[in-house]
C-alpha positions, 0 to 999 in steps of 0.5 A, spaced: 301 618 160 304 621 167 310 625 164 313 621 170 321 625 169 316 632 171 314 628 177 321 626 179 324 632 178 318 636 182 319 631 188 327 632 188 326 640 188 322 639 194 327 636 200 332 638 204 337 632 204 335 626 199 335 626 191 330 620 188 335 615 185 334 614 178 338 606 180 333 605 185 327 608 184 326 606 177 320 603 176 317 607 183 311 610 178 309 609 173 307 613 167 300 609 166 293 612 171 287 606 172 281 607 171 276 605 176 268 607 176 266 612 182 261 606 184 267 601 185 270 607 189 265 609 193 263 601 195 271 600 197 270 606 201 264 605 205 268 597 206 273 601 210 268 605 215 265 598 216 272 596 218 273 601 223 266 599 225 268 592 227 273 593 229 270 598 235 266 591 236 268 590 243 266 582 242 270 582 235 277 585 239 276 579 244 276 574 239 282 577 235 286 578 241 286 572 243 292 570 237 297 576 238 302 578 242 301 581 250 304 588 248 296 588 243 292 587 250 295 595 251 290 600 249 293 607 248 286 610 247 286 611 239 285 607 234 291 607 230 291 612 225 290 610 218 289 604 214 292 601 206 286 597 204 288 593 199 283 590 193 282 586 186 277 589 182 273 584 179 267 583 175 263 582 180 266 588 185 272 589 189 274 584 193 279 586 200 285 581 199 288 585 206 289 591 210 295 595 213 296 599 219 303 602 216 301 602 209 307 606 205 305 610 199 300 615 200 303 622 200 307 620 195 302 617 191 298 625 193 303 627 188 302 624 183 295 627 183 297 633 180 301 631 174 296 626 172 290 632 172 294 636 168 294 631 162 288 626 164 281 626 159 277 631 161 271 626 162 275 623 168 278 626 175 281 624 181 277 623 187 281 628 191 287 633 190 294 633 193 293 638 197 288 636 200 290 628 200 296 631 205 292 634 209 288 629 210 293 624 211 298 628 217 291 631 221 289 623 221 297 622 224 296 627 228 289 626 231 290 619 233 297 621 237 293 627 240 288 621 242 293 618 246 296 624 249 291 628 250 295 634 247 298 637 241 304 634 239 310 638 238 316 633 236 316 627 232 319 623 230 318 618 223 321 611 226 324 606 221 330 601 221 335 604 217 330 609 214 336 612 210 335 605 206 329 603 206 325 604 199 321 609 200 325 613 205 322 619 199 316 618 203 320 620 208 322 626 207 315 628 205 312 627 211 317 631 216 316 636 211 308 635 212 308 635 219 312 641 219 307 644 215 302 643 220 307 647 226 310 640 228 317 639 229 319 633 225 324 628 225 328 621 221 330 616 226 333 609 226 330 606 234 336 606 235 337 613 236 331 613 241 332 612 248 329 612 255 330 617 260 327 622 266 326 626 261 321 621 257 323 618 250 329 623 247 333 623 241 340 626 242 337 633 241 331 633 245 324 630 248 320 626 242 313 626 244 311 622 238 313 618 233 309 616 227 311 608 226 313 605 219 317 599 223 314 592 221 316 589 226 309 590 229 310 588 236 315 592 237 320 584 239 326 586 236 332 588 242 334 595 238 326 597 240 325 596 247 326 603 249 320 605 244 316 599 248 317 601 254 315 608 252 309 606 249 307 602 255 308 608 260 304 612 256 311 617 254 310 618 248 304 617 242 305 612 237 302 611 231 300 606 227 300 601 235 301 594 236 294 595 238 292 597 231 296 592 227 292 586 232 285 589 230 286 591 223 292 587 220 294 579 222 291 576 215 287 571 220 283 576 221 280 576 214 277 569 216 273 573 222 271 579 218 268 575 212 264 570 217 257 575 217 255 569 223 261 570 227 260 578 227 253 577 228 253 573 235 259 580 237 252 585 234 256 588 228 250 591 224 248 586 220 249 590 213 256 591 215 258 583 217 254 582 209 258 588 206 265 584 209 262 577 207 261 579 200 268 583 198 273 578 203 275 572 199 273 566 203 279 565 207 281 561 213 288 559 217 292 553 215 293 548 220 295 541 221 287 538 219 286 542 213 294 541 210 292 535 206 286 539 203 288 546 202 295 542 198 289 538 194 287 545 192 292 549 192 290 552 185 284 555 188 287 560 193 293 565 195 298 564 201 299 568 207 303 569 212 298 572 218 304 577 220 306 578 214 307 585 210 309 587 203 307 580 200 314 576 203 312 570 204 306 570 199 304 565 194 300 563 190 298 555 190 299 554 182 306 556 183 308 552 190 312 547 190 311 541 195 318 543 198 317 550 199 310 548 203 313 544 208 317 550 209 311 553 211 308 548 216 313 552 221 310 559 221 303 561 221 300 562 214 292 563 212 289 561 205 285 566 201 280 563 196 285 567 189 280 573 187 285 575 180 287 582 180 285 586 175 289 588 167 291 595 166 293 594 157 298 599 156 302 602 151 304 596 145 299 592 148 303 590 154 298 588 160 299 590 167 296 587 173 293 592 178 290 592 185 287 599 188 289 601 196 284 605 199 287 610 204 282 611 210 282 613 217 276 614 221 274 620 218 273 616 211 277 615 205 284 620 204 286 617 197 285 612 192 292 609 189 294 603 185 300 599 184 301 596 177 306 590 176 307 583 174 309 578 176 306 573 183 305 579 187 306 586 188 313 590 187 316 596 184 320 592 179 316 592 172 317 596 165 311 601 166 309 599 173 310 602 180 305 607 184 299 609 179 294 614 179 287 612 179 282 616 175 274 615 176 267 618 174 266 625 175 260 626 181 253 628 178 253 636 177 262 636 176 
């Protein structure tokens, strides 16, 4: 087991400003690791280089574009950093529920990598190190700013709505720490701190030449962001994860489009990737008024989520809606999932977790595998034993 008090007093050893809350973030690790076998890794990885490969499909960014906001037509010239790939593991193999473009959790889950070498079997391993995983995620943040400026950056600014109180502001302070490191000057601010001047994109110090986005508001519609738009639009400032990338990568009803082999054939996707995504993508399909009545019917055989939507708010599984809660839904733009069950993690005194696994991978590969473990309807960090889990797999041939 993690000795997870270990972990938490490392962390807090470790920033300037912010001590973990034990109130708050009880349940943000848990003590367990998952244990995964290196092929299904291996197979989750090769699904993320095929993302990124349709997605750099000039046919496949035509017809996902058409359902997204104006400000996603604007390239600045990256792809968009790094990506959370969320999967079930199943008998059959991994299954891709979704993709995040600001997907929380990887330099914090890079800590746990560490304390679970230390205590973990010594027939399993963990796919990278912490070291080298922070590494990899700052330089990929880093690279797709440098992609969009054309220069190193040499002021950030880590960006979210009341930073201070999100849950995962620990996150936070590692990556300011992180960019530090890698000889950026790193800053935490609310966008309402940011404003738009002769100078550029500036806080009340100096000019901010890049911003690392953990907004949720993809894009970027909210009155208190109009500076950081309006930067972004003037090519003021490099911002990572963009709007751009949210388009290509995250709307749910994208999964419809990855998942259909004929439609990414007719774009020219190699045809071994278009059938590597038909096979891990559960069928999926958005819920419009022509096919409410059917997807009602069967609700027990799919998931449902809205397209935009980001930490499962919004998501339910078909068993448990009510008929009130689905004509509640007919307002927002949602899709339907074929359910891909998540997988158990039995714990200590018999007590079954659930569990997915989040690949974190830019374009360069996979950067770390993490997973969550809960219970419940959906992911959260709220269950005895649960929360960010280490993944333990097989070692490679010759370890």
């Amino acid at each position: 087991m993690v000795d997870v008090l270990r972990l938490s007093e490392a962390i807090q050893g470790g920033f300037l400003e912010f001590a973990i809350d034990p109130a708050v973030h009880a349940h943000l690790f848990s003590p367990y690791a998952l244990f995964v076998d290196r092929p299904a890794l291996e197979a989750m990885g090769r699904v993320a280089a095929a993302v990124f490969e349709v997605a750099g499909n000039s046919g496949y960014s035509q017809w996902v574009l058409q359902w997204t906001p104006d400000i996603a037509t604007h390239d600045p010239g990256s792809v968009g950093g790094v990506l959370g790939l969320d999967f079930h593991l199943t008998v059959d193999g991994p299954r891709l529920i979704e993709i995040n473009t600001n997907p929380g959790g990887l330099l914090l889950n890079a800590l746990l990598l560490d304390v679970v070498r230390s205590c973990a079997p010594a027939t399993w391993v963990t796919w990278t190190t912490a070291a080298q995983a922070r590494d990899a995620a700052v330089s990929a943040w880093l690279e797709d700013a440098r992609q969009q400026s054309g220069r190193k950056s040499s002021r950030l600014a880590i960006v979210d709505s009341a930073p201070r109180e999100q849950f995962l502001y620990p996150e936070f302070e590692l990556y300011a720490n992180a960019f530090r490191d890698h000889g950026v000057d790193s800053v935490i601010r609310a966008p309402e701190d940011l404003s738009l001047g002769q100078n550029g994109l500036e806080d009340a110090h100096a000019r901010i030449d890049a911003v690392y986005n953990r907004l949720t508001d993809f894009a970027l519609e909210d009155a208190s962001h109009t500076d950081l738009r309006q930067a972004y639009l003037a090519g003021e400032v490099a911002l990572t994860p963009h709007p751009r990338a949210h388009a290509l990568f995250a709307d749910k009803r994208n999964l419809a489009v990855l998942g259909n082999p004929a439609l990414l054939g007719g774009f020219g996707v190699d045809a071994g990737s278009a059938a590597l995504l038909a096979q891990v993508i559960p069928p999926t399909l958005q819920l419009v008024p022509g096919n409410r009545d059917a997807l009602w019917a069967a609700r027990k055989d799919y998931f449902f989520k809205p397209a935009a939507g980001f930490g499962s708010r919004g998501s339910y599984r078909g068993d448990k809606l009510t008929r009130r809660t689905w004509e509640s839904m007919a307002s927002a733009t949602y899709i339907a999932q074929a359910f891909a069950a998540p997988s158990a993690r039995i714990v200590h005194g018999g007590q079954s977790l659930k569990a997915d696994v989040r690949c974190f991978a830019s374009e360069a590969g996979v950067l770390l595998f993490a997973a969550r473990l809960y219970q419940g309807q959906t992911t959260n960090m709220r269950t005895l034993g649960g929360g960010f889990a280490a993944v333990l797999t097989t070692p490679l041939i010759g370890e």
